[in-house]
BALOBA-1460 file (C-alpha; in Angstrom, 3 decimals):
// residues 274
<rec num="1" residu="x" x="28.115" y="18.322" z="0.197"/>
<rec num="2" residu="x" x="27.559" y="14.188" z="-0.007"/>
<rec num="3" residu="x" x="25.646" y="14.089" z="3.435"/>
<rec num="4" residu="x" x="23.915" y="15.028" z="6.302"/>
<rec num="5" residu="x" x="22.675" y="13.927" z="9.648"/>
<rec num="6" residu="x" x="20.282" y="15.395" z="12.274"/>
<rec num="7" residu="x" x="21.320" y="14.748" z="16.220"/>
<rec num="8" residu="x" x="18.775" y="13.075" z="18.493"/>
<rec num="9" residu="x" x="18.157" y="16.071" z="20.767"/>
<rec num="10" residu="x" x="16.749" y="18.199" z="16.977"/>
<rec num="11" residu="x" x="19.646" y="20.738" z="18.238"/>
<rec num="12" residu="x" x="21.686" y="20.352" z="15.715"/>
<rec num="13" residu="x" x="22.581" y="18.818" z="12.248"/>
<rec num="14" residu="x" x="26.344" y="18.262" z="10.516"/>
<rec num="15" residu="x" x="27.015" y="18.178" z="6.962"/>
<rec num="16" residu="x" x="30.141" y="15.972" z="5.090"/>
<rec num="17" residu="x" x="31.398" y="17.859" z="2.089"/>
<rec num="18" residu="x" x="34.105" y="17.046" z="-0.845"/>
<rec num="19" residu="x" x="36.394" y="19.607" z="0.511"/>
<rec num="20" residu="x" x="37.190" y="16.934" z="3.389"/>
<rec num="21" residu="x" x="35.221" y="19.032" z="6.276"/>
<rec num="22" residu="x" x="32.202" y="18.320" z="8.374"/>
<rec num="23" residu="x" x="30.461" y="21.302" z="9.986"/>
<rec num="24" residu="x" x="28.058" y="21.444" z="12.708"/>
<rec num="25" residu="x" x="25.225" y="23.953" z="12.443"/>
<rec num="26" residu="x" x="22.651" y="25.517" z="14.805"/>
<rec num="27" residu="x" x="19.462" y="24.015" z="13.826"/>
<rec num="28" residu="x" x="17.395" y="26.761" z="14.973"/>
<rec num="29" residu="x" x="19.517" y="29.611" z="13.546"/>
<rec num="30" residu="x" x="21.710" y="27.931" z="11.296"/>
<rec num="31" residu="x" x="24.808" y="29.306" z="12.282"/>
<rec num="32" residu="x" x="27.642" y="27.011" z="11.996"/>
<rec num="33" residu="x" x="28.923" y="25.784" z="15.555"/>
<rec num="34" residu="x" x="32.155" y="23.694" z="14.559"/>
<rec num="35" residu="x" x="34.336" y="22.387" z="11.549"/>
<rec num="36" residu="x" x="35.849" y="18.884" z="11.768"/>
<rec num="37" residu="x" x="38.243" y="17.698" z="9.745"/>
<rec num="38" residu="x" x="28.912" y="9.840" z="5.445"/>
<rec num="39" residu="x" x="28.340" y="10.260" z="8.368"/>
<rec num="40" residu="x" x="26.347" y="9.075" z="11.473"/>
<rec num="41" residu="x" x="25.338" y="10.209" z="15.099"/>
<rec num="42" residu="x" x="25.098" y="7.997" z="17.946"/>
<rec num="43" residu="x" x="21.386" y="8.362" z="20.338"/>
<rec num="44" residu="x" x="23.108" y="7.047" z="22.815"/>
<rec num="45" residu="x" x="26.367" y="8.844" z="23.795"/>
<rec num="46" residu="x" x="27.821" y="12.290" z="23.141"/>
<rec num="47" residu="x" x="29.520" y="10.848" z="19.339"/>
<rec num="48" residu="x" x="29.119" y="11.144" z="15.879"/>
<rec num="49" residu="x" x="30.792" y="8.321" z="13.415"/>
<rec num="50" residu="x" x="32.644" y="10.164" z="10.065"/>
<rec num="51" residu="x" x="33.891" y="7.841" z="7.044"/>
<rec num="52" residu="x" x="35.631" y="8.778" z="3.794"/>
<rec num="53" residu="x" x="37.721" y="8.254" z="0.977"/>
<rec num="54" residu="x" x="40.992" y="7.875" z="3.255"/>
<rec num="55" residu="x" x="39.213" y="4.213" z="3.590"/>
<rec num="56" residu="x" x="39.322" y="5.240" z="7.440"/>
<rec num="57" residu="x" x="36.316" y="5.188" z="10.232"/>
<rec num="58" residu="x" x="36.345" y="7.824" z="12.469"/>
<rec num="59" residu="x" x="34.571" y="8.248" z="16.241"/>
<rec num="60" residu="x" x="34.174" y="11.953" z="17.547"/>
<rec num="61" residu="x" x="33.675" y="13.376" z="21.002"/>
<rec num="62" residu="x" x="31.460" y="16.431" z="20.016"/>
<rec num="63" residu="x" x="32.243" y="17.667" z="23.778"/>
<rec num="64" residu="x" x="35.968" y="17.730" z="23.074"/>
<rec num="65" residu="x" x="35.623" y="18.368" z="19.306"/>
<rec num="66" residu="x" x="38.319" y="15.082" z="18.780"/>
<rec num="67" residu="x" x="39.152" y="12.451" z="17.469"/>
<rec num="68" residu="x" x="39.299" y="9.226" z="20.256"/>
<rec num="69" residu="x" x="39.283" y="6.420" z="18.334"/>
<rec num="70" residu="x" x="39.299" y="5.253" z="14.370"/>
<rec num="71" residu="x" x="38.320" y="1.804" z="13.018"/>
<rec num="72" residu="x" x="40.749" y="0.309" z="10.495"/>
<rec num="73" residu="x" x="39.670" y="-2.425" z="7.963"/>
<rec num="74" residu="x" x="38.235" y="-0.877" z="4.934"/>
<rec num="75" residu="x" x="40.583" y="-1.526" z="1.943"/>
<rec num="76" residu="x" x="39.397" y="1.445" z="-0.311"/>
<rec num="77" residu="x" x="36.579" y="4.466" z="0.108"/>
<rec num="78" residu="x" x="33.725" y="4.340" z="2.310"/>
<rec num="79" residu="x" x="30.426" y="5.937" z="1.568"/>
<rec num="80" residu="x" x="28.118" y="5.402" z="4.229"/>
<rec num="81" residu="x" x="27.706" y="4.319" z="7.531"/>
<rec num="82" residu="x" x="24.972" y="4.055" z="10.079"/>
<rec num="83" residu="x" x="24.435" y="3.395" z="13.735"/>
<rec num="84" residu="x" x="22.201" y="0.543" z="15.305"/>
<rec num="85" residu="x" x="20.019" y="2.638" z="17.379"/>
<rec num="86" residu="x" x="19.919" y="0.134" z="20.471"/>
<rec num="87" residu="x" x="22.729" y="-2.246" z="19.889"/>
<rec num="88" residu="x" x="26.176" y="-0.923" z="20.027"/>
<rec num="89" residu="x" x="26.836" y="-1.353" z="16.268"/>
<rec num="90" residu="x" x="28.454" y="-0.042" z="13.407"/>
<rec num="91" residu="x" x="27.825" y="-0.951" z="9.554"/>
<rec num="92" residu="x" x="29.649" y="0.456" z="7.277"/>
<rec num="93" residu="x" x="29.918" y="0.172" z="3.319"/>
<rec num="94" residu="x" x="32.207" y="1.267" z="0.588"/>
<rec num="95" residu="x" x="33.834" y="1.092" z="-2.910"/>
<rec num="96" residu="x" x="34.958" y="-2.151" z="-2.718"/>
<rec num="97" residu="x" x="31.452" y="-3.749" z="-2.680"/>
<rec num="98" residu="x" x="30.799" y="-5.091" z="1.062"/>
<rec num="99" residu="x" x="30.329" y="-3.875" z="4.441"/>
<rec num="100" residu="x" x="31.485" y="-4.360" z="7.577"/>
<rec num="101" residu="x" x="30.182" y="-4.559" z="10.999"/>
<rec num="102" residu="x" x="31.782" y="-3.213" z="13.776"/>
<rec num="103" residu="x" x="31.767" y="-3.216" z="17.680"/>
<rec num="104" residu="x" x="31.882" y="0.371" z="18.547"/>
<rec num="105" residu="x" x="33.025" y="-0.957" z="21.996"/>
<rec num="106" residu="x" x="36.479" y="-2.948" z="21.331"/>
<rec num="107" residu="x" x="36.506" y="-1.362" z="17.844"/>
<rec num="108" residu="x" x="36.823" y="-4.607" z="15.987"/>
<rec num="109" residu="x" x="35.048" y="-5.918" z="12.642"/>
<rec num="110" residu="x" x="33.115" y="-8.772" z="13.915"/>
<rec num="111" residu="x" x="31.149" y="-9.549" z="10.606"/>
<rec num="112" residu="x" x="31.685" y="-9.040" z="6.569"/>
<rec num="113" residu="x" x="28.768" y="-8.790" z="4.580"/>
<rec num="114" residu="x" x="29.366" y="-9.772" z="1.126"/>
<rec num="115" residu="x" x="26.923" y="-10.209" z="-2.014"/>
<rec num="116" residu="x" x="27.098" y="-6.552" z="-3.974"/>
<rec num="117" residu="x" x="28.522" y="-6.740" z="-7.429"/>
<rec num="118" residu="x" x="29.529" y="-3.194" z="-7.298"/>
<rec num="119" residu="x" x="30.109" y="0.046" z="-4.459"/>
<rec num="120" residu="x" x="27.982" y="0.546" z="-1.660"/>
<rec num="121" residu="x" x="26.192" y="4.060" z="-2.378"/>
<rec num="122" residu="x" x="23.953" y="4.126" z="1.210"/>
<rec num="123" residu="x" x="22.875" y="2.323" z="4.155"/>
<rec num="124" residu="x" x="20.524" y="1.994" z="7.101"/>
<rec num="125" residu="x" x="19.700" y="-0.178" z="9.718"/>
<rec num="126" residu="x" x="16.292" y="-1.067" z="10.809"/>
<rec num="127" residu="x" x="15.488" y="0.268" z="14.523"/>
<rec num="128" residu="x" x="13.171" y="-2.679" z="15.493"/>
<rec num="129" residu="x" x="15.224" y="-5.862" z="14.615"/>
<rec num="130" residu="x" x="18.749" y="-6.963" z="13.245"/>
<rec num="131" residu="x" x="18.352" y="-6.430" z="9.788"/>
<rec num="132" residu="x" x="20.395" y="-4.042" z="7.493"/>
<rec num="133" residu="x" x="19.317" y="-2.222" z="4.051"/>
<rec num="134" residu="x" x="22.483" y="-1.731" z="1.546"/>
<rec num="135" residu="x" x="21.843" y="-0.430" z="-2.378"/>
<rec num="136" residu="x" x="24.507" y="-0.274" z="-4.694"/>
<rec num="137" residu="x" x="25.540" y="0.923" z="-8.098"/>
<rec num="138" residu="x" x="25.099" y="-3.143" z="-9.161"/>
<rec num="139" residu="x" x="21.290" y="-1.312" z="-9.376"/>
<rec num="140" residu="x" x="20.484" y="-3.874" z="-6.054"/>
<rec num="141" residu="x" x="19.123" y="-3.030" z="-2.983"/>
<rec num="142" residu="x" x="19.818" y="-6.237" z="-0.401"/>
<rec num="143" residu="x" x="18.726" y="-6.703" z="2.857"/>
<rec num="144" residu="x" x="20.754" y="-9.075" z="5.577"/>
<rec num="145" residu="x" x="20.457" y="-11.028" z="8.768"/>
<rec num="146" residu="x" x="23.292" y="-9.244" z="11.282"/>
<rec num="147" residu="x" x="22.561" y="-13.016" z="13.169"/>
<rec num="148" residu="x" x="23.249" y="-15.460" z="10.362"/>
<rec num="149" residu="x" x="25.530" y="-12.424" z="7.853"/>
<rec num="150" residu="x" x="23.512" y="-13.613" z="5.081"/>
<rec num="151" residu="x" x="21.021" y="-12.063" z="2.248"/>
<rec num="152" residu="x" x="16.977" y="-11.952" z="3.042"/>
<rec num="153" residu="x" x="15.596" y="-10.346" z="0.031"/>
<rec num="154" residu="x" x="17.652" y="-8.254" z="-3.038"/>
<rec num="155" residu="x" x="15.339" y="-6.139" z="-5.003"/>
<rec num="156" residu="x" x="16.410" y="-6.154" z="-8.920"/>
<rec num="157" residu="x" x="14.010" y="-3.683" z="-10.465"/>
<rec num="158" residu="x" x="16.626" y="-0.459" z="-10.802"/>
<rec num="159" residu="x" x="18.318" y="-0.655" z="-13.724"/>
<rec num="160" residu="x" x="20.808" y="1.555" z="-12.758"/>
<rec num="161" residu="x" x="22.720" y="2.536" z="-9.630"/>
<rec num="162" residu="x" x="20.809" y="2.933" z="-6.608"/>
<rec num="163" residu="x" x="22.634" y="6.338" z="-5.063"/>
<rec num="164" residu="x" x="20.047" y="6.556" z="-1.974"/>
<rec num="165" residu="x" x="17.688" y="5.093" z="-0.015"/>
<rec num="166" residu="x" x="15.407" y="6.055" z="3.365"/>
<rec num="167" residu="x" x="12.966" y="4.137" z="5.000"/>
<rec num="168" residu="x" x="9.605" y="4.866" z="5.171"/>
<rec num="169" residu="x" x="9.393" y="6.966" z="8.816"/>
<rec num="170" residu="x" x="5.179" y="6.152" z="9.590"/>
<rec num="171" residu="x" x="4.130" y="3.600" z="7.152"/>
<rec num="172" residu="x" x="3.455" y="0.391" z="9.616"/>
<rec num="173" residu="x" x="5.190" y="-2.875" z="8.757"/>
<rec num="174" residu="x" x="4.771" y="-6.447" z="10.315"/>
<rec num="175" residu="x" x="7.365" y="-6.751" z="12.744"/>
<rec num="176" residu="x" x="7.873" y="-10.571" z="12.922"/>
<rec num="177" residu="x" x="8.575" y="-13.076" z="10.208"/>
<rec num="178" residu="x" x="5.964" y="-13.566" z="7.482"/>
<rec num="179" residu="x" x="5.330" y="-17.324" z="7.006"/>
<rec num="180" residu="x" x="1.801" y="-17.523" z="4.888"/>
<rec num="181" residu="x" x="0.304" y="-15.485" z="3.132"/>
<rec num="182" residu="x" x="-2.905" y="-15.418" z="0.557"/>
<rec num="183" residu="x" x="-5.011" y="-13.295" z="-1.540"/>
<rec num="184" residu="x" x="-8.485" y="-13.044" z="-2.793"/>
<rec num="185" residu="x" x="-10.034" y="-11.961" z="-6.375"/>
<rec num="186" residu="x" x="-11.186" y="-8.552" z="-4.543"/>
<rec num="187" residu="x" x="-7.391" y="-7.535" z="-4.206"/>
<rec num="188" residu="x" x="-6.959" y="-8.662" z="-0.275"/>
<rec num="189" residu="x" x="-4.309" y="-9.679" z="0.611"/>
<rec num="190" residu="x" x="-3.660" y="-11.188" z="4.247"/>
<rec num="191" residu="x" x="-0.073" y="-12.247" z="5.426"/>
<rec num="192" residu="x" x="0.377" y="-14.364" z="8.792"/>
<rec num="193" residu="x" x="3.210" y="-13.876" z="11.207"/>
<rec num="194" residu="x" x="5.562" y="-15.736" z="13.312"/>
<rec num="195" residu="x" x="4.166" y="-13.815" z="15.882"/>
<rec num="196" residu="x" x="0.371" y="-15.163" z="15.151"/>
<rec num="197" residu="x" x="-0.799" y="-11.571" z="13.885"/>
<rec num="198" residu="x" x="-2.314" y="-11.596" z="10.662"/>
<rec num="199" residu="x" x="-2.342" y="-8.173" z="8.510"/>
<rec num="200" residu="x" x="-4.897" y="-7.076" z="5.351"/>
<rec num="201" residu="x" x="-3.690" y="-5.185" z="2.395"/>
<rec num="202" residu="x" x="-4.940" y="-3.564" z="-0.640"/>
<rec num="203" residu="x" x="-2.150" y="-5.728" z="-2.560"/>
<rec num="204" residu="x" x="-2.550" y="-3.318" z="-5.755"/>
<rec num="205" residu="x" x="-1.454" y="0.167" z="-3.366"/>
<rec num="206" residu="x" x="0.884" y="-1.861" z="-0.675"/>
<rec num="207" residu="x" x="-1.675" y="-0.549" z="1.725"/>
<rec num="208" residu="x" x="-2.107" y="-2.054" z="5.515"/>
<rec num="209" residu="x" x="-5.865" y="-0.961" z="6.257"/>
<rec num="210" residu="x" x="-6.323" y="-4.160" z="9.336"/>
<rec num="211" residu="x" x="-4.360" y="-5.696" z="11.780"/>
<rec num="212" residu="x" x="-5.099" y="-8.755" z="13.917"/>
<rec num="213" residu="x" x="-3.381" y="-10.440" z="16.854"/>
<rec num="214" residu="x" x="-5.453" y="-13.749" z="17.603"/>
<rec num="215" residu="x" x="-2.974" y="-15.893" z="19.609"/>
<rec num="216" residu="x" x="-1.661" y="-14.835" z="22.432"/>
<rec num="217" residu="x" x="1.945" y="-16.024" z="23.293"/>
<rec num="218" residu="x" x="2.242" y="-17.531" z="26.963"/>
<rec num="219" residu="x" x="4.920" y="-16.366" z="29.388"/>
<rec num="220" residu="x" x="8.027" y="-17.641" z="28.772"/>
<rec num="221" residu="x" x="7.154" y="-18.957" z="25.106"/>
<rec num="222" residu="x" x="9.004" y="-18.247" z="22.161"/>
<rec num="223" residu="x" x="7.104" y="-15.945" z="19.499"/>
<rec num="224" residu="x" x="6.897" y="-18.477" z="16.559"/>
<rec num="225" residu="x" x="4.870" y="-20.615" z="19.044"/>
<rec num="226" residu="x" x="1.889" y="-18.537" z="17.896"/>
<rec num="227" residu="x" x="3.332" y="-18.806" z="14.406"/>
<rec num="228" residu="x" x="0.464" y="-18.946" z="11.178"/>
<rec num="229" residu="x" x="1.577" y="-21.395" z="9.015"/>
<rec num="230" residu="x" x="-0.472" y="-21.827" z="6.232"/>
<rec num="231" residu="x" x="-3.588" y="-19.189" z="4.912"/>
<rec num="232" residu="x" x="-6.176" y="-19.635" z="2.080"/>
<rec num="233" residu="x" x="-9.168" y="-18.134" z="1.018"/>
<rec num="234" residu="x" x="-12.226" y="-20.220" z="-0.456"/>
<rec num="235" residu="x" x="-13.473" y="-20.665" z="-3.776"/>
<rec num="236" residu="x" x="-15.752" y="-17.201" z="-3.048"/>
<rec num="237" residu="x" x="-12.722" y="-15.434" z="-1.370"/>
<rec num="238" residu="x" x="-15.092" y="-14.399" z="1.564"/>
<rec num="239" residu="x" x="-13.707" y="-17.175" z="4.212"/>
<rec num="240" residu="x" x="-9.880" y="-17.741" z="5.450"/>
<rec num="241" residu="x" x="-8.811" y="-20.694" z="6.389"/>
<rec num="242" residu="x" x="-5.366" y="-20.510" z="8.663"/>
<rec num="243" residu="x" x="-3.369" y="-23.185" z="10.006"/>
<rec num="244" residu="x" x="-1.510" y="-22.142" z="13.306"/>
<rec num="245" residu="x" x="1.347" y="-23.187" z="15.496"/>
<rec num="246" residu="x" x="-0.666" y="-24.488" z="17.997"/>
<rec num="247" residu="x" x="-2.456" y="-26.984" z="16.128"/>
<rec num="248" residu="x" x="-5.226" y="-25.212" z="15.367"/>
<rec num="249" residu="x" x="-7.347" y="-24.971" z="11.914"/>
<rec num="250" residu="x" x="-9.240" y="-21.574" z="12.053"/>
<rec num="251" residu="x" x="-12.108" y="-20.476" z="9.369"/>
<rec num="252" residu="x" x="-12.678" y="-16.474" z="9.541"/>
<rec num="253" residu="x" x="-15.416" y="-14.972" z="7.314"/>
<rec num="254" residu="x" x="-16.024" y="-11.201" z="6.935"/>
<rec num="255" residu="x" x="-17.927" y="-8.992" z="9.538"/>
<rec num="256" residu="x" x="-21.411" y="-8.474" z="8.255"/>
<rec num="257" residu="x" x="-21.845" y="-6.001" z="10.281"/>
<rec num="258" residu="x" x="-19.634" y="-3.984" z="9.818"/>
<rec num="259" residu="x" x="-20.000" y="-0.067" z="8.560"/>
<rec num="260" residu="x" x="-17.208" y="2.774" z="7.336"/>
<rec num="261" residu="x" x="-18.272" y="3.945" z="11.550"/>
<rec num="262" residu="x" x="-17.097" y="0.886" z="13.010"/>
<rec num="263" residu="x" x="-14.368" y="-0.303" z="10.366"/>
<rec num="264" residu="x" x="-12.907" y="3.371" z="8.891"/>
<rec num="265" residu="x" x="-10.014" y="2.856" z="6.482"/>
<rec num="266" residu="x" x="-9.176" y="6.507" z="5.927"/>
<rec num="267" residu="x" x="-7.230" y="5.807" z="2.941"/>
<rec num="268" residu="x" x="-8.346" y="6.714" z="-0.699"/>
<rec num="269" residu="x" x="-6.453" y="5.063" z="-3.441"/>
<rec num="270" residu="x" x="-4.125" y="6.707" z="-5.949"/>
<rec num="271" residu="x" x="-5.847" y="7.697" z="-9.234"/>
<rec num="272" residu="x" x="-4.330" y="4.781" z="-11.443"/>
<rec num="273" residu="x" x="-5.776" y="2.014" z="-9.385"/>
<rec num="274" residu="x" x="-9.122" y="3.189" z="-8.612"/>
């Protein structure tokens, strides 16, 4: 078996195998409901998207148990596919080194994303924006911009093929663009946002222990109107200086007051960087 994937409901989970099957089990009994002859359920409608090494993309009704539509494009294997959660969207990647993105609604590729040196091994799409996650047995992992089909960031440090991914499901992320960011000789690091929040971070663990939103966007204002531009610490590393969007120079200095009651981190590093 290559791959599995749970439904929304927590009902049930199906499972793609070598022997050119996907089964649906019971996921409170595990009994095995169906057979059908990667893989990736919709959140939003009664489907569930199949793939494979017939180069062919496949759309289920799980109420029928059918086939009712397939998506044709793909010149050789695919190995993973995923849904947007919100957007009605369809990437899909393969052994010829790019993915496409589909319309699930007229069926049609509408974008090519191109940049791997080598197959696609998995996929996923990030839930709160338009961004995409591929790795590949080039020993890359790339993320892209569904707006602009272009490259963000490529991470280089496998040095062999990347055969799976998954994103983090709690850890918190800034959701916005990151425009400035600085870092003091205590290991702080701060990182300002199109969005005007500004994040802390034990830079050494990847840790987020504070979040701050100090502008406040106005009705009918675009986000990167409360955009940070530009941070630094002082010589001491105890004041920030930030340089904002709306023309503002701030200076921020640590809370004297403040006490593990009033500012609790609960978070205790890993052994090798205490």
């Amino acid at each position: 078996m290559r791959f599995v994937a749970v439904d929304p409901s927590n009902t049930w989970f199906c499972t793609g195998s070598a022997d050119r099957t996907i089964k649906i089990w019971d996921m409170a009994s595990g009994i095995l409901k169906h057979t059908l002859v990667g893989l990736a359920i919709s959140n939003k409608h009664t489907y569930m998207f199949s793939a494979g090494d017939d180069k062919q993309v496949k759309c289920w009704d799980l109420k029928q148990n059918e086939v009712i539509s397939s998506y044709h494009g793909h010149l050789s294997s695919v190995y993973c596919l995923a849904l947007h959660p919100t957007f009605d969207i369809l990437v899909t990647g393969g052994h010829n080194s790019v993915c496409r993105v589909w319309d699930i609604r007229s069926e049609m590729p509408v974008q090519t994303l191109s940049g791997h040196d080598n197959a696609i091994s998995s996929l996923f799409i990030r839930p709160t924006d338009s961004h995409v996650v591929t790795s590949s047995h080039d020993s890359t992992i790339k993320m892209w911009d569904l707006r602009y089909g272009k490259t963000m960031l490529a991470l280089k440090n496998h040095k062999q093929s990347v055969r799976a991914m998954v994103p983090h499901p709690t850890e918190s992320q800034q959701k916005t663009t990151v425009d400035a960011m600085a870092v003091n000789d205590k290991g702080v690091m701060v990182t300002g946002g199109d969005n005007g929040s500004m994040w802390f971070w034990d830079w050494k663990s990847g840790h987020n222990f504070q979040q701050y939103s100090q502008t406040i966007v106005q009705p009918g204002s675009m986000d990167n109107e409360a955009a940070i531009y530009a941070l630094t610490y002082d010589v001491t590393g105890t004041r920030l200086i930030s340089c904002e969007a709306d023309k503002t120079i701030k200076m921020w200095k640590e809370d004297d007051t403040a006490t593990p009651e009033t500012h609790p981190l609960n978070f205790i590093p890993p052994n090798n960087i205490r």
